[in-house]
C-alpha atoms as one frame of an Amber mdcrd trajectory, in Angstrom:
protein
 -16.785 -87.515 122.102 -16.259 -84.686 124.339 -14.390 -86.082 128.031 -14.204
 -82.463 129.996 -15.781 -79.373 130.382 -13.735 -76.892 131.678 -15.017 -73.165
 132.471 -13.486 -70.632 133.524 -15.189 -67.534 134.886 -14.445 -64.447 134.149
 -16.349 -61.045 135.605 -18.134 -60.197 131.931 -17.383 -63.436 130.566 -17.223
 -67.185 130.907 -14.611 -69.115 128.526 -16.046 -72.971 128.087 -13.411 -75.376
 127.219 -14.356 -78.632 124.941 -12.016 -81.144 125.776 -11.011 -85.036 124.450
  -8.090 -86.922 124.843  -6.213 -83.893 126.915  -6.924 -81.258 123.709  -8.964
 -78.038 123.244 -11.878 -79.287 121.036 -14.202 -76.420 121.262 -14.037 -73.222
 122.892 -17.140 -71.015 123.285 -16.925 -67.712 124.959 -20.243 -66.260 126.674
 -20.199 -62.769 127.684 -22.811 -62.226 130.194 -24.636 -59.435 128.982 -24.943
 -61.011 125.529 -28.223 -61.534 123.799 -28.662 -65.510 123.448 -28.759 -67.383
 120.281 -31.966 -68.843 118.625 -33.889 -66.287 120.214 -37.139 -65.518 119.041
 -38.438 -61.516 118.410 -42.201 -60.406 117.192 -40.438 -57.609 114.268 -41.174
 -55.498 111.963 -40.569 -55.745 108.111 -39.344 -52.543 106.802 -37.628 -53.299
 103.596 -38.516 -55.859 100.820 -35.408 -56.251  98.566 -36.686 -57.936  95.505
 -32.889 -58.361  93.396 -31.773 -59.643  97.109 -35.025 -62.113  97.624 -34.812
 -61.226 101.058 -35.991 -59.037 103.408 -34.802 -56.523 106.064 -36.305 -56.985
 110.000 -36.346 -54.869 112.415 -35.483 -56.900 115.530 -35.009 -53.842 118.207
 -31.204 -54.615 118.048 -29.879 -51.419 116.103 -29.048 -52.928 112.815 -31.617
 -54.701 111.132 -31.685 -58.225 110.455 -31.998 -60.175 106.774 -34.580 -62.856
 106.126 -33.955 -64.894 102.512 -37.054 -65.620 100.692 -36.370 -69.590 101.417
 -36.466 -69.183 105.369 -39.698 -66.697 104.949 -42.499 -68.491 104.042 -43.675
 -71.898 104.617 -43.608 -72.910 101.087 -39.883 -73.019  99.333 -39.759 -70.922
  96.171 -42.212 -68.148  96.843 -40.638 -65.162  95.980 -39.875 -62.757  98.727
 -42.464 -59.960  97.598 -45.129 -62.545  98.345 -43.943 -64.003 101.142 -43.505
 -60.549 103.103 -44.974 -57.245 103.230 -43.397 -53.959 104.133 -45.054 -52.325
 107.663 -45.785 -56.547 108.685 -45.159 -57.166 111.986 -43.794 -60.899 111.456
 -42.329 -63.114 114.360 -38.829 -64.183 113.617 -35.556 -66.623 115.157 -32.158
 -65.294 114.850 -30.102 -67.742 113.075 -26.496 -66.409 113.128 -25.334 -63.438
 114.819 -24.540 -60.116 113.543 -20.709 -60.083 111.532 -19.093 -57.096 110.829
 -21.015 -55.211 108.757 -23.979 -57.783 108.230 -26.681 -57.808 110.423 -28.513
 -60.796 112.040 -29.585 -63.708 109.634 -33.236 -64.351 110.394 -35.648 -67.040
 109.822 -39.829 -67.253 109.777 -39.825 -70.579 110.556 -38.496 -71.367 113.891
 -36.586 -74.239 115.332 -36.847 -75.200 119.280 -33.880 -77.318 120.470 -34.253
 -80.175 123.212 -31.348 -82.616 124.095 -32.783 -85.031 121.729 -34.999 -83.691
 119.095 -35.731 -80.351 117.681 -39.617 -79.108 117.516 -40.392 -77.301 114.353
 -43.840 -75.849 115.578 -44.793 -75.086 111.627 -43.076 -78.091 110.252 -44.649
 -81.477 109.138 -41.546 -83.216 108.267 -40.154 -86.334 110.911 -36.394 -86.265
 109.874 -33.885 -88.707 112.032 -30.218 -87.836 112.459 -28.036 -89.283 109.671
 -25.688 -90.608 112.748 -28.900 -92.936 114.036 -27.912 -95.766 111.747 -29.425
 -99.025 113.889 -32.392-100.236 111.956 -34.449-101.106 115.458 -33.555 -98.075
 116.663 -34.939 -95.992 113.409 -38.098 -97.927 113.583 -38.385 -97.604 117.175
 -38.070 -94.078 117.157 -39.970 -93.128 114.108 -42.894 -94.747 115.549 -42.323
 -92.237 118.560 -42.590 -89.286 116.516 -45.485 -90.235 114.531 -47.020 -90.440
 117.884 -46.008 -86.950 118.924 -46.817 -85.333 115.857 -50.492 -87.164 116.142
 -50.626 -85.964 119.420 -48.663 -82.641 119.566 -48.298 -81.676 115.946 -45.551
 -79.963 114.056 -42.366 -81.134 112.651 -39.966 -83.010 114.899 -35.988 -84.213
 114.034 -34.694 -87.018 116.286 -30.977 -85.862 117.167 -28.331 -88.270 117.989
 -29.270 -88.355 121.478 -32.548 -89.360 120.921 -31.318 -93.420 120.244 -30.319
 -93.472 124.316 -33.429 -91.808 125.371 -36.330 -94.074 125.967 -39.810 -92.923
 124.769 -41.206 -92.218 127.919 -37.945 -89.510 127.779 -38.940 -88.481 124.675
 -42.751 -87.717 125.382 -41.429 -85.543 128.316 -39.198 -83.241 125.766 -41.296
 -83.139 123.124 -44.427 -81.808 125.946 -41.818 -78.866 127.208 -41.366 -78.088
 124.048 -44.238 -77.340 122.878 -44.903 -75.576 126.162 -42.294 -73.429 125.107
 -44.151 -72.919 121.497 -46.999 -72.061 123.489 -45.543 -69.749 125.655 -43.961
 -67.760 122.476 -47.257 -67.734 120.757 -49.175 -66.203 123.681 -46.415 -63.422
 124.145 -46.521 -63.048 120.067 -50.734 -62.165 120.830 -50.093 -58.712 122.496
 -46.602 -58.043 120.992 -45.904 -54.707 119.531 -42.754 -55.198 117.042 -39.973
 -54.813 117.592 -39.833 -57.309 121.465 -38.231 -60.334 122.217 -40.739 -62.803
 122.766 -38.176 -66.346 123.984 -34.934 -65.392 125.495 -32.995 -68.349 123.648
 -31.299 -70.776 125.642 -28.047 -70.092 127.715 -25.199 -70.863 125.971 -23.620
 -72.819 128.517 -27.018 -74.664 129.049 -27.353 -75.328 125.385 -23.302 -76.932
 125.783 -24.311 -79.516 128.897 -27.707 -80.408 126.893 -25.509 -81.582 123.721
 -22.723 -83.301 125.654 -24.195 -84.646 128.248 -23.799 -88.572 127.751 -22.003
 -91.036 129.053 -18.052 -89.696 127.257 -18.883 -87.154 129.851 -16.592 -87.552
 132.803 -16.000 -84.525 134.005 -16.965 -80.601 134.272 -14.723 -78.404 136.023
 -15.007 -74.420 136.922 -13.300 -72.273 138.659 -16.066 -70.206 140.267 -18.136
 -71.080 143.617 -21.471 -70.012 142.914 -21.408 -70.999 139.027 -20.765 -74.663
 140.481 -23.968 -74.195 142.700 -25.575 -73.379 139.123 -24.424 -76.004 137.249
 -25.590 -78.601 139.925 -29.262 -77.680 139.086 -28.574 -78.850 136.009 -30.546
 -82.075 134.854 -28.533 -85.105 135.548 -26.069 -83.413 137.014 -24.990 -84.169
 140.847 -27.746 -87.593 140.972 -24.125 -89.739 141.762 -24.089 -90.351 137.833
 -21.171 -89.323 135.997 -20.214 -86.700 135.107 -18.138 -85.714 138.082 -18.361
 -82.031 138.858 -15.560 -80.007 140.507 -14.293 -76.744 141.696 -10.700 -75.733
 140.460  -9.118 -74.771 143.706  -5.408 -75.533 141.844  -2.291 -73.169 142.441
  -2.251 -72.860 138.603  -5.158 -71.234 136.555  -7.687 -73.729 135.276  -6.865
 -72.732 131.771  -2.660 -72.380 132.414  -3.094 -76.221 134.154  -4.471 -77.868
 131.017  -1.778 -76.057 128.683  -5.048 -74.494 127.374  -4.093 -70.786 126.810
  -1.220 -72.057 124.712  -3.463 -74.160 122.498  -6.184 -71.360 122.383  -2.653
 -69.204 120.558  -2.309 -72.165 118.026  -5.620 -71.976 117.166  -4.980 -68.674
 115.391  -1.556 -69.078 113.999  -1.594 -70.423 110.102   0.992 -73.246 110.778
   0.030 -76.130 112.815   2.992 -78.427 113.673   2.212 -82.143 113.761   4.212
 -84.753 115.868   6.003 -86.834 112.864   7.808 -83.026 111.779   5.174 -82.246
 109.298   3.123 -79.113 109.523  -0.311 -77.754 108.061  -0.596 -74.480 106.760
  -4.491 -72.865 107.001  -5.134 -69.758 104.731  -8.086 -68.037 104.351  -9.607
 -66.437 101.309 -13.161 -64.769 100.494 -13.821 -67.938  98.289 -12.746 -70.847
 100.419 -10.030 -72.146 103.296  -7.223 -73.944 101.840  -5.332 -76.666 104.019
  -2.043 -77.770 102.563  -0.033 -80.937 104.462   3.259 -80.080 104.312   6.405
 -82.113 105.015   8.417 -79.471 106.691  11.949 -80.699 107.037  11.468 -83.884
 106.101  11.796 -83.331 102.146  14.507 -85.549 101.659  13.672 -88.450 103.995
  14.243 -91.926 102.148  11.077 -93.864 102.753   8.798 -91.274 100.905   5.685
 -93.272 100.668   6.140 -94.126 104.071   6.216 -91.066 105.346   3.883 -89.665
 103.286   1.587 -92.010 104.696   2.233 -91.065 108.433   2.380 -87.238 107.604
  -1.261 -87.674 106.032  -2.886 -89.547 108.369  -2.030 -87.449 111.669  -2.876
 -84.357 109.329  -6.274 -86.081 108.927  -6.865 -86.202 112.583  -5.430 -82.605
 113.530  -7.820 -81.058 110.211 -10.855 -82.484 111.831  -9.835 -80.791 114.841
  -8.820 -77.446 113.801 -12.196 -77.428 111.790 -13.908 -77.635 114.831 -11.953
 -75.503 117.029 -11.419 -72.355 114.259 -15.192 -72.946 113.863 -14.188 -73.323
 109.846 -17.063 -73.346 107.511 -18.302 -72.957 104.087 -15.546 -74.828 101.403
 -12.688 -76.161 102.645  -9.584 -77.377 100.089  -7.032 -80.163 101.441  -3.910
 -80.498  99.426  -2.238 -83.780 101.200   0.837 -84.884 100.379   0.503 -87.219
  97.028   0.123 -90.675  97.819   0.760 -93.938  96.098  -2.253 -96.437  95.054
  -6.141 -96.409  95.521  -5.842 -97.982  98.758  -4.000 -95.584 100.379  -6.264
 -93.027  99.689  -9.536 -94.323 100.443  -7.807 -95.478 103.881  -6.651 -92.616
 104.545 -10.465 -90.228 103.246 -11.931 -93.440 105.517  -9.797 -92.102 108.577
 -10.864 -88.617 107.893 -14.748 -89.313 107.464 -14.299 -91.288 110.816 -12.834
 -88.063 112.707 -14.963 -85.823 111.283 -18.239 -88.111 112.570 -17.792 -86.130
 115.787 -18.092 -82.894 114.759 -21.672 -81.567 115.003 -21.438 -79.080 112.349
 -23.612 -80.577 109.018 -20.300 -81.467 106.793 -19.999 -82.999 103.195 -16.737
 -84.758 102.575 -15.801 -85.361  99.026 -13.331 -87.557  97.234  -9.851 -86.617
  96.199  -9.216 -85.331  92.999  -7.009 -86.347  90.337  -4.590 -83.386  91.229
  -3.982 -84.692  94.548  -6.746 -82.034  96.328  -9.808 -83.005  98.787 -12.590
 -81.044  98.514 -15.428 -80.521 102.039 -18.420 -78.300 102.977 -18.907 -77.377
 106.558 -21.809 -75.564 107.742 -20.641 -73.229 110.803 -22.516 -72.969 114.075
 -20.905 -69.604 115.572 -18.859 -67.502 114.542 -15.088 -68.639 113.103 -12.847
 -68.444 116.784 -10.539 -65.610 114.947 -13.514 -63.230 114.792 -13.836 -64.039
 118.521 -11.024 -63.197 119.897  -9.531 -60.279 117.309 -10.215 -58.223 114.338
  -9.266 -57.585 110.970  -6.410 -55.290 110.942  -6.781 -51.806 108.835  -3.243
 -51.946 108.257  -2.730 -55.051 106.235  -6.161 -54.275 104.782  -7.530 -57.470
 105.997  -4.686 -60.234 105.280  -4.463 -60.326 108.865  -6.073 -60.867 112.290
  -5.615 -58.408 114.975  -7.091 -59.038 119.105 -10.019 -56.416 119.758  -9.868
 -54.056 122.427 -12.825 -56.322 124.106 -10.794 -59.205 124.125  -7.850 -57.695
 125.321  -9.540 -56.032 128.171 -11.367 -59.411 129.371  -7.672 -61.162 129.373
  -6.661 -58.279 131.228  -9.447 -58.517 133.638  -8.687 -62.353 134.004  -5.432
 -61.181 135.033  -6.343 -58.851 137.437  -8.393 -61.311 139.574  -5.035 -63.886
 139.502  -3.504 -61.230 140.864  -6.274 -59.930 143.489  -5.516 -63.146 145.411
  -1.880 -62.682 146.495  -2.569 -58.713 146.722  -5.562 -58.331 148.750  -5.753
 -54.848 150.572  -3.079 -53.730 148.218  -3.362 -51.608 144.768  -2.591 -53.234
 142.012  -1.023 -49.997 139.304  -2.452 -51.129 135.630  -1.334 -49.818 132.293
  -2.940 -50.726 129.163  -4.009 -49.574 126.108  -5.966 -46.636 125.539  -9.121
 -48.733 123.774  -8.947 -51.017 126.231  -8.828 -48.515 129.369 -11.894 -47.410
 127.757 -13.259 -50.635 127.380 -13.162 -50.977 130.695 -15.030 -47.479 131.644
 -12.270 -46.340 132.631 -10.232 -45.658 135.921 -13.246 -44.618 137.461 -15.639
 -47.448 135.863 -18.230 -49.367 137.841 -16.156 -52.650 136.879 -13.132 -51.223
 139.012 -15.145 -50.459 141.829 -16.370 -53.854 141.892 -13.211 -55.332 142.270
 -12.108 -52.695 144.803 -15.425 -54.147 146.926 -15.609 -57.344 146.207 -12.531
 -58.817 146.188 -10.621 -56.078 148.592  -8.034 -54.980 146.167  -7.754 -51.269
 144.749  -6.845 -51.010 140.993  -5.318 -47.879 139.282  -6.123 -48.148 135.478
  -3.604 -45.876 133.908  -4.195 -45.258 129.473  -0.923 -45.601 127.863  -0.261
 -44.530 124.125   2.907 -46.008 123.724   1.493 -50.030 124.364   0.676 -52.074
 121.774  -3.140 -52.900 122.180  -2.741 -56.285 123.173   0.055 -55.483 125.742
  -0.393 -54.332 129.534   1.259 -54.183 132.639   0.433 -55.066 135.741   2.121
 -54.530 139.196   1.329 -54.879 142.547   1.841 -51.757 145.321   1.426 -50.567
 148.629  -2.210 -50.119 149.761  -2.946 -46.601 150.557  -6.201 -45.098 151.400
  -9.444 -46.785 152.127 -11.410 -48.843 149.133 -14.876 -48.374 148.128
C-alpha cells in the first residue's frame, strides 16, 4: 500500500510520486493544460470501418478517436455497422489517450469513478472487487447495491475501498454520482458534436481518491498554494492521517528522496538487485520479456541456494517495475531454474502476493516446463518510457530517446532551483534548439513569467551543437530592468 505522496510542482507540470517502503512506486506526470482522462464528449461518427469492427469519432481533438464494436453498443456482439451510423452524433468516454500515431480509444458506454464504486449509468450488472474476499463483507455490501440500483438504477462495481466505507458512505457516492450522470445527460440535450460534455476528473484528484486509506501517512509538495488545494480535499486536514506538508528542505523534494535517480532506473533495461543478481527488461511488438539473471555470481557454490534468493527479490522488484514502467499487455519471466515443486509454487505464491497491490487488472500464470512464467497486465496510462522520451529515428525504434517536452520541463525545473539563489540576477541558458522552441522561445510568455514572478531575468540562447537532452545553465550579473 502506498505510504507517501510526494509532488512536486513544476510551472506546466506537476510530477506525483507513489511511494512505499522509501521506493518510487508510481509516478504520474500532469501537465496542466492537459485534457483529463475519462472525459466524456457528445461526437460525431464519421467513419464506419466494417473489416476493423470499429468506428472512427470525431471528438473535437484533431485526430479522431476509434470505438470497437464491443464498447459501442449495449449488447456484446452486434456488429459495428449496426451498432453505429455514419453522420450520428453519439456521446462517448475516452478510454486511453492518444499514442503515437493512434488516436483516442473510445467507448459508448461510460464508466463514472467514485473512491469506492464505479457507476455504470447504462449498466445492470452489480460486480464486487475480486480483492473483497470477507464473506460478511460481500453480503453486506451486495445488499447495498441492490438497494442503489432499486433506487438509483444502473450498473454499480464495489471497488476495494468500498469494504471500509459504511453504507451510509456509500449512499452518499453513489447520489453524486449519479448527479454527475445527470449533469452529462442534460449538457448531452443541447450538444452540437463535437463538445466536451464532463471534464474528467483531475488527475491528481483521481490519485488522493484511490489512496486515500489508512497506509496513507503522508503527502508532501513543494508548492504553497497547491498545499492550500490539496487541504480542500475530502479527509484531508480533519487531524486524521494523512499528514500534509510543505517541502521547505535545502535539497529538492525529488533529489531528497533519491527519486530522480530511481525515475533514471526506471528506463534503463538492467535492474540490479541487492544479492548481485540483475533483471534484464526488453521490449518487443509481441510481448515484454523479463529474464533473472545471476550476474557475477555464475560460479557461486550453493546454486540452489542462491537461486532461491536471486528469484525471490526478482519477484518483488518485477512487481514493482510493472507498476512503475506502467508494463502491460504479455509479460514473459525467465527465472533462474529452480529445484522441486515447492520451490516454485513458494516462490509464484510470493509473486501473486506482490502483485495484489498493483491496481492494474493482472492474470498470473504458472511456470512452464521450460523454466518461463507467463502474466497479462492491463495498463492504466501510458508505459513511463513514452512519458518521458521518444522512439529514436536513428535506431529505428530499438531505442528510447527524451522528447523535447520533457527536456524543456526538466530544464524549467531547473531554472526555478536556480531562481532562488539568483534573484535580481540573469540566469544565461543554452539548450537545444527543439527545446528553446518548446519553450516559445527567448521571448516566450513562459520567460516573462519567471522574469515577473519570481524576479529573475532568463536569456534562452538555441544551441546546435547540444545534445537534446543537454543544457547549460549559469548564473550572471543583473543588468537592466525585468518585465
Amino acid at each position: 500500500m502506498i505510504e507517501e505522496i510526494l509532488i512536486n510542482a513544476g510551472l506546466r507540470r506537476h510530477r506525483i510520486a507513489l511511494v512505499q517502503g522509501g521506493r518510487l512506486v508510481e509516478l504520474h506526470l500532469a501537465e496542466r493544460a492537459a485534457r483529463l482522462p475519462e472525459r466524456v464528449i457528445m461526437g460525431r461518427v464519421t467513419a464506419v470501418q466494417g473489416d476493423l469492427n470499429a468506428a472512427f469519432i470525431d471528438i473535437g481533438e484533431g485526430r479522431s478517436g476509434l470505438l470497437p464494436a464491443r464498447d459501442a453498443a449495449v449488447k456484446r456482439g452486434t456488429p459495428i455497422g449496426r451498432a453505429v451510423q455514419e453522420g450520428q452524433s453519439l456521446l462517448v468516454q475516452v478510454k486511453r489517450e492518444a499514442e503515437g500515431e493512434k488516436g483516442a480509444k473510445l467507448s459508448a458506454r461510460p464508466r463514472l469513478a467514485g473512491r469506492a464504486m464505479v457507476l455504470l449509468p447504462q449498466g445492470q450488472d452489480i460486480v464486487l472487487s475480486g480483492r473483497i474476499t470477507d464473506r460478511t463483507q460481500q453480503e453486506r455490501l451486495l445488499a447495498v447495491a441492490k438497494t442503489t440500483q432499486t433506487r438509483l438504477g444502473g450498473g454499480l462495481i464495489l471497488r476495494r475501498a468500498a469494504a471500509a466505507t459504511d453504507d451510509a458512505g456509500l449512499a452518499r457516492e453513489a447520489d453524486g454520482l449519479w448527479r454527475r450522470w445527470q449533469g452529462i445527460q442534460t449538457a448531452a440535450g443541447s450538444a452540437r458534436p463535437p463538445v466536451l460534455l464532463d471534464a474528467g476528473e483531475d488527475p491528481l484528484g483521481a490519485i488522493l481518491r484511490e489512496h486515500m486509506g489508512p497506509a496513507l501517512r503522508r503527502i508532501r509538495a513543494d508548492d504553497g498554494p497547491l498545499m492550500a488545494d490539496l487541504r480542500q480535499f475530502p479527509g484531508i486536514g480533519d487531524g486524521k492521517l494523512p499528514a500534509i506538508e510543505i517541502h521547505d528542505g535545502t535539497l529538492p523534494l525529488f533529489q531528497e528522496y533519491d527519486l530522480e535517480d530511481q525515475i533514471e532506473t526506471a528506463l534503463a533495461q538492467q535492474v540490479a538487485l541487492p544479492s548481485g543478481g540483475r533483471l534484464i527488461i526488453e521490449h518487443t511488438q509481441a510481448l515484454t520479456a523479463i529474464d533473472v539473471d545471476s550476474a557475477r555470481h555464475a560460479g557461486a557454490r550453493d546454486q540452489v541456494r542462491l537461486a532461491r534468493e536471486i528469484n525471490t527479490q526478482a519477484a518483488r522488484e518485477i512487481a514493482r517495475q510493472l507498476r512503475l514502467r506502467e508494463i502491460g499487455g504479455r509479460v514473459v519471466i525467465d527465472f533462474i531454474p529452480m529445484q522441486g515443486r515447492g520451490q516454485v509454487a513458494a516462490l509464484l505464491q510470493r509473486l501473486q502476493d506482490w502483485l495484489a497491490d498493483d491496481p492494474a487488472q493482472l492474470r498470473l500464470g504458472r511456470m512452464s516446463e521450460m523454466g518461463l512464467v507467463e502474466l497479462t497486465r492491463r495498463r492504466r496510462q501510458p508505459a513511463l518510457a513514452l512519458r518521458l522520451g521518444e522512439v529514436c529515428s536513428l535506431c529505428q525504434g530499438s531505442g528510447l530517446r527524451p522528447t523535447a517536452r520533457a527536456v524543456a520541463d526538466n530544464l524549467l525545473d531547473r531554472i526555478l532551483r536556480e531562481a532562488v539563489a539568483a534573484k535580481g540576477r540573469t540566469l544565461a541558458v543554452r539548450a537545444a534548439r527543439a527545446v528553446v522552441a518548446d519553450l516559445g522561445g527567448g521571448d516566450g510568455e513562459i520567460l516573462a513569467g519567471l522574469a515577473r514572478d519570481r524576479g529573475v531575468r532568463v536569456e534562452l540562447t538555441a544551441d546546435d551543437t547540444l545534445a537534446l537532452d543537454a543544457f547549460e545553465v549559469t548564473t550572471g550579473r543583473y543588468q537592466g530592468p525585468l518585465v
